[in-house]
Kinemage of the C-alpha trace (Angstrom):
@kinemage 1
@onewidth
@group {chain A} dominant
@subgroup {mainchain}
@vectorlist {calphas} color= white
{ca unk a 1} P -16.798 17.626 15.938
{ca unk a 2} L -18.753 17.958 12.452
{ca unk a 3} L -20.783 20.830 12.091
{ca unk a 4} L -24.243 18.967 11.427
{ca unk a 5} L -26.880 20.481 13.058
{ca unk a 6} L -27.489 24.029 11.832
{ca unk a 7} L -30.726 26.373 12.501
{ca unk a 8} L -32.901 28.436 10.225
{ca unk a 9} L -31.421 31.434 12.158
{ca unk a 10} L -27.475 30.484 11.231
{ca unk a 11} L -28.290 29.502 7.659
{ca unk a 12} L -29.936 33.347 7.539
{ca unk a 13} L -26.459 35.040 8.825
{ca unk a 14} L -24.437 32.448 6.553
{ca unk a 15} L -26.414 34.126 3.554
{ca unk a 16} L -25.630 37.428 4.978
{ca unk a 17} L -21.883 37.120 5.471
{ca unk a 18} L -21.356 35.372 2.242
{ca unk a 19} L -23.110 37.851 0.051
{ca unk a 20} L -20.852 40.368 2.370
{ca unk a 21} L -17.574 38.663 1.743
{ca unk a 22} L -17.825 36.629 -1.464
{ca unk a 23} L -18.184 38.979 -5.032
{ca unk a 24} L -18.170 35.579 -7.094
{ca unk a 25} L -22.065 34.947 -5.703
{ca unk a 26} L -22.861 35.927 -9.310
{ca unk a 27} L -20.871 33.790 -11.012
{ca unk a 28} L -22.560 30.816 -9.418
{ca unk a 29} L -26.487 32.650 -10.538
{ca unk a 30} L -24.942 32.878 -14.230
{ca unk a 31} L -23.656 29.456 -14.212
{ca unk a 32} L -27.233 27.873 -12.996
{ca unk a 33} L -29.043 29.977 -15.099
{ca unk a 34} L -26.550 29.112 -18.163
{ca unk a 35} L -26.951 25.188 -17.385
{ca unk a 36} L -30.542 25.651 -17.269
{ca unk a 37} L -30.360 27.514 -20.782
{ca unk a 38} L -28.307 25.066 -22.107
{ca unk a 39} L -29.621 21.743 -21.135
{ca unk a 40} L -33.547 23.255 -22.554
{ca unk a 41} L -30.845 24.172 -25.977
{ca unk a 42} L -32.047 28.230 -25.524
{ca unk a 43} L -28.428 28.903 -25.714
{ca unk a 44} L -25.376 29.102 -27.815
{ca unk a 45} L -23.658 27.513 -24.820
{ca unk a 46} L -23.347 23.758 -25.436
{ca unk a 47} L -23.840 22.272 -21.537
{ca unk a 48} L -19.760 22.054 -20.845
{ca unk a 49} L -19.072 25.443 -21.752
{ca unk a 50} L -22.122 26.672 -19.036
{ca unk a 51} L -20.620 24.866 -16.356
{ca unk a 52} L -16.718 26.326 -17.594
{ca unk a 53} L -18.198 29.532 -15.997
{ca unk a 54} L -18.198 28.187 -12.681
{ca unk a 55} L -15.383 26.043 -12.417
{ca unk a 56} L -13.217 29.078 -13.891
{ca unk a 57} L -14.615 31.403 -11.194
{ca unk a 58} L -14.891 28.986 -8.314
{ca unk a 59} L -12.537 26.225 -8.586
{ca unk a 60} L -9.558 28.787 -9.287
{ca unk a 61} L -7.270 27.298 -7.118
{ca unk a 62} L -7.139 24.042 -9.177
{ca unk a 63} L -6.087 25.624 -12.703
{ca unk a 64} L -3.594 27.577 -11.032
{ca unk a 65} L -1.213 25.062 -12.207
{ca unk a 66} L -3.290 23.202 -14.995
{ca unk a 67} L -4.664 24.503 -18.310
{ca unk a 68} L -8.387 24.767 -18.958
{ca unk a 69} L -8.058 24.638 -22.881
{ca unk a 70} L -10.024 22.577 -25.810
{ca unk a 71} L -8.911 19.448 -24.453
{ca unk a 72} L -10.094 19.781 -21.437
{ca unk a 73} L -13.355 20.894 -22.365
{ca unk a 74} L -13.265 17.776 -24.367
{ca unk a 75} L -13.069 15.824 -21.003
{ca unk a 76} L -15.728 17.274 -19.642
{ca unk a 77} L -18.193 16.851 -22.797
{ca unk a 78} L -17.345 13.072 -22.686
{ca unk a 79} L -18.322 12.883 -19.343
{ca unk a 80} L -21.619 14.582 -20.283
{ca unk a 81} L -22.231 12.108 -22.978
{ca unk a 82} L -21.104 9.106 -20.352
{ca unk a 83} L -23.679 10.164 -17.977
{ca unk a 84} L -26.947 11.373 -19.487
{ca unk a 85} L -28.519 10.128 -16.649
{ca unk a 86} L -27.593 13.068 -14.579
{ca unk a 87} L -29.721 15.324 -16.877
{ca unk a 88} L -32.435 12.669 -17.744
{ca unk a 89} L -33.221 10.969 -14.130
{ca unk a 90} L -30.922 12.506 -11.097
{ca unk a 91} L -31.181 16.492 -12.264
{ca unk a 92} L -34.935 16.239 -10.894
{ca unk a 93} L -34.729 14.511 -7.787
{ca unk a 94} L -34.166 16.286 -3.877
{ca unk a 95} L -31.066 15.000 -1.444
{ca unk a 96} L -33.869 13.909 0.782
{ca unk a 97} L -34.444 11.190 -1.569
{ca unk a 98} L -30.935 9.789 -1.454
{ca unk a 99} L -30.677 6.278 -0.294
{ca unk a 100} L -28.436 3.663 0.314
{ca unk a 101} L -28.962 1.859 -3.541
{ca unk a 102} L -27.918 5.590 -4.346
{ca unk a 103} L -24.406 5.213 -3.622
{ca unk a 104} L -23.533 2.969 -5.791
{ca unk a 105} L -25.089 5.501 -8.386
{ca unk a 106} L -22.824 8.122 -7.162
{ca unk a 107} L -19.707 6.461 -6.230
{ca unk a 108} L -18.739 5.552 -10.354
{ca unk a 109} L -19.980 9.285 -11.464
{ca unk a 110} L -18.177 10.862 -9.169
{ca unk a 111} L -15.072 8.837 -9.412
{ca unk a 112} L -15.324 9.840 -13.156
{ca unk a 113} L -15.498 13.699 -12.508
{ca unk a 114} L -13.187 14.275 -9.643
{ca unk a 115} L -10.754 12.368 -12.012
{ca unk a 116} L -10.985 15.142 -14.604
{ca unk a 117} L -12.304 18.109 -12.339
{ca unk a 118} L -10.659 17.101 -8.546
{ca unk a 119} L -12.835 16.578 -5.994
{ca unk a 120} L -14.028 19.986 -5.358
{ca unk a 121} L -14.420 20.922 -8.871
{ca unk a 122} L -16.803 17.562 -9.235
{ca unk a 123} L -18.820 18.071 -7.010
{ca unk a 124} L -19.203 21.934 -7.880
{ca unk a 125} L -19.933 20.521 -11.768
{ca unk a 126} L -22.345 18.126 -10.475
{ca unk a 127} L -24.096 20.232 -8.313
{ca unk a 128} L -24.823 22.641 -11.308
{ca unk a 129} L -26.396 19.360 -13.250
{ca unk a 130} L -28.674 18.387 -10.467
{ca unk a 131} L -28.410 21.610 -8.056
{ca unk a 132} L -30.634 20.011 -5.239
{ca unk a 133} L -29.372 16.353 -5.475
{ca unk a 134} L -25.896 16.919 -5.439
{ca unk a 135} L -24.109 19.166 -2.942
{ca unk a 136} L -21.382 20.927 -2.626
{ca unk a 137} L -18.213 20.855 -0.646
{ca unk a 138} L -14.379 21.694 -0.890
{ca unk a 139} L -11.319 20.389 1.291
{ca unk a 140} L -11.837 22.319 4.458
{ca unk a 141} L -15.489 21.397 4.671
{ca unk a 142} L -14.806 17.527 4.207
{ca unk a 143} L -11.820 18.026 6.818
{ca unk a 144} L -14.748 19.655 9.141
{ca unk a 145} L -17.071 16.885 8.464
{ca unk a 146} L -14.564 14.307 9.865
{ca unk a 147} L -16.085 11.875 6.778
{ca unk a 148} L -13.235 9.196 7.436
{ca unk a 149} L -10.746 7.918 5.451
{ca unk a 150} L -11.324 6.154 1.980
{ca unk a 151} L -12.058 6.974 -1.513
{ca unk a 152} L -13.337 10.152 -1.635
{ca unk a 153} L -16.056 9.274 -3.520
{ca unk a 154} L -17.201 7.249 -0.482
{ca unk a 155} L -16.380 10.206 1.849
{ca unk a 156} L -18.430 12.265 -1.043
{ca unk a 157} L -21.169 9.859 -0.289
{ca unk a 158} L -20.745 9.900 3.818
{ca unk a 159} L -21.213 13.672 3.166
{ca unk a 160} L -24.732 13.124 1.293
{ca unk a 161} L -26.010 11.155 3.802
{ca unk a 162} L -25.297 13.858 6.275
{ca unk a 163} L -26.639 16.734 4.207
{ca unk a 164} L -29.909 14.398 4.276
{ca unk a 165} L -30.015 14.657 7.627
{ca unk a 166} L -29.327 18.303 8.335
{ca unk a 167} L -32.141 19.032 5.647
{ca unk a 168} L -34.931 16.649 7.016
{ca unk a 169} L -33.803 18.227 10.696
{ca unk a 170} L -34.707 21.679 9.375
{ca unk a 171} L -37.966 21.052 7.827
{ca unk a 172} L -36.839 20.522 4.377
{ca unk a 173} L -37.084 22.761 1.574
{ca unk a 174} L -40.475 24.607 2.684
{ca unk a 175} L -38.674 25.613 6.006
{ca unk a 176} L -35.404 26.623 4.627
{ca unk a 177} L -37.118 28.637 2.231
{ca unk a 178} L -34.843 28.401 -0.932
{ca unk a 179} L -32.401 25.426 -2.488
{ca unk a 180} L -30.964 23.958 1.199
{ca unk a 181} L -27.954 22.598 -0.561
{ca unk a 182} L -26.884 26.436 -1.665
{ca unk a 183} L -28.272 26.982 2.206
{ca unk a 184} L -25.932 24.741 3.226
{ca unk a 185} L -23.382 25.417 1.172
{ca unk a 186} L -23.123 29.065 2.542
{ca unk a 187} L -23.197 28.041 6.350
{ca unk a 188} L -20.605 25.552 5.718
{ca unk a 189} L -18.489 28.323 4.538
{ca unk a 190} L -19.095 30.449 7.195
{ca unk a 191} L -18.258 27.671 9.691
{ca unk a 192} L -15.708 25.442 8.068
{ca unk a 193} L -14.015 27.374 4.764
{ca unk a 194} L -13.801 31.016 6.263
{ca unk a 195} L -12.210 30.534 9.111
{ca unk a 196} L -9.406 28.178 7.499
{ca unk a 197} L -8.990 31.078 5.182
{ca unk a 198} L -8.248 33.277 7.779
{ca unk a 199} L -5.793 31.382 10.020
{ca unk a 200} L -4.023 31.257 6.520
{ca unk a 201} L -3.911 34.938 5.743
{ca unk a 202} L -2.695 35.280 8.766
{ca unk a 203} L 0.224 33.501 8.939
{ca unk a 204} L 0.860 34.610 5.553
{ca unk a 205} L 0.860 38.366 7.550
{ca unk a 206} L 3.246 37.170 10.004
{ca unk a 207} L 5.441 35.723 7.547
{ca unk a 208} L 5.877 38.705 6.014
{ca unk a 209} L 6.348 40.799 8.982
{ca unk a 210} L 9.303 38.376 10.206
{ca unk a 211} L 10.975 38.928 7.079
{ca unk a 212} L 10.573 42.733 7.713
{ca unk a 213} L 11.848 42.683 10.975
């Protein structure tokens, strides 16, 4: 069954065992802050090279086997230049404003991006453009969410829609205290990513101890 309706209370011990567990935390400030920097041009930093911070530190997994040289920073810059619309009209908007004429908004962009980034690292790059509009998710999570089969820019979409409602259940912002998609990032890690991670370590233990025995 999805995970949808959290409380203040969990998303306060999701923040706690994430800043416990996960080091890269900071890597995600540095990258906000750096997009921030670069999109107001306060830094050397063109915009692609800010969010290259993140994607390096928290999409790992996906350049294990792919390079992330000039070329691919190219990629991402043309997307940037596709889509100044992220920056000029989406970056300030809330999830709680996401509607129905939004998905066809979304469902092109983030065709675009999971094409060059995957589908975790484009919603991770378009959550740094517009960090309370878009949010973010990763395999495990959408797997959690039970968000169907289809294009995953329409389960992308399916998981909006739900984030909308676990927000507006909460109180919004004022009640969460902080960003809620961050909020809900964490507690969906908690619930969804960490425990994933640790059926897989350890089977990974057992493996190895077979081969010892």
């Amino acid at each position: 069954m999805p995970i949808d309706k959290p409380t203040i209370q969990e998303l306060k011990k999701a923040r706690e065992v994430f800043e416990d567990i996960e080091p890269r935390s900071i890597f995600y400030q540095a990258a906000t802050d750096l997009v921030d920097l670069a999109i107001q041009n306060k830094t050397e930093l063109n915009l692609a090279e800010a969010i290259a911070v993140l994607l390096q530190t928290w999409n790992v997994s996906y350049y294990r086997f792919r390079s992330f040289d000039k070329e691919h920073l190219s990629d991402i810059e043309e997307l940037l230049r596709k889509y100044p619309e992220i920056i000029n009209k989406i970056r300030p908007r809330a999830i709680v404003d996401f509607s129905d004429k939004d998905v066809e908004v979304v469902k092109p962009i983030f065709q675009d991006f999971e094409h060059v980034l995957g589908k975790t690292g484009a919603a991770k790059c378009l959550h740094l453009l517009a960090p309370r509009f878009f949010p973010l998710w990763d395999t495990k999570i959408a797997i959690a969410y039970k968000l169907g089969k289809g294009e995953e820019a329409e389960r992308y979409c399916r998981f909006m829609a739900i984030t909308k409602g676990q927000i507006m259940d909460l109180g919004g912002e004022k009640a969460i205290g902080r960003n809620p998609l961050k909020a809900l990032d964490e507690y969906n890690y908690w619930k969804c990513t960490l425990p994933e991670l640790k059926k897989q370590g350890d089977k990974r233990r057992a493996l190895r101890e077979e081969k010892i025995l």
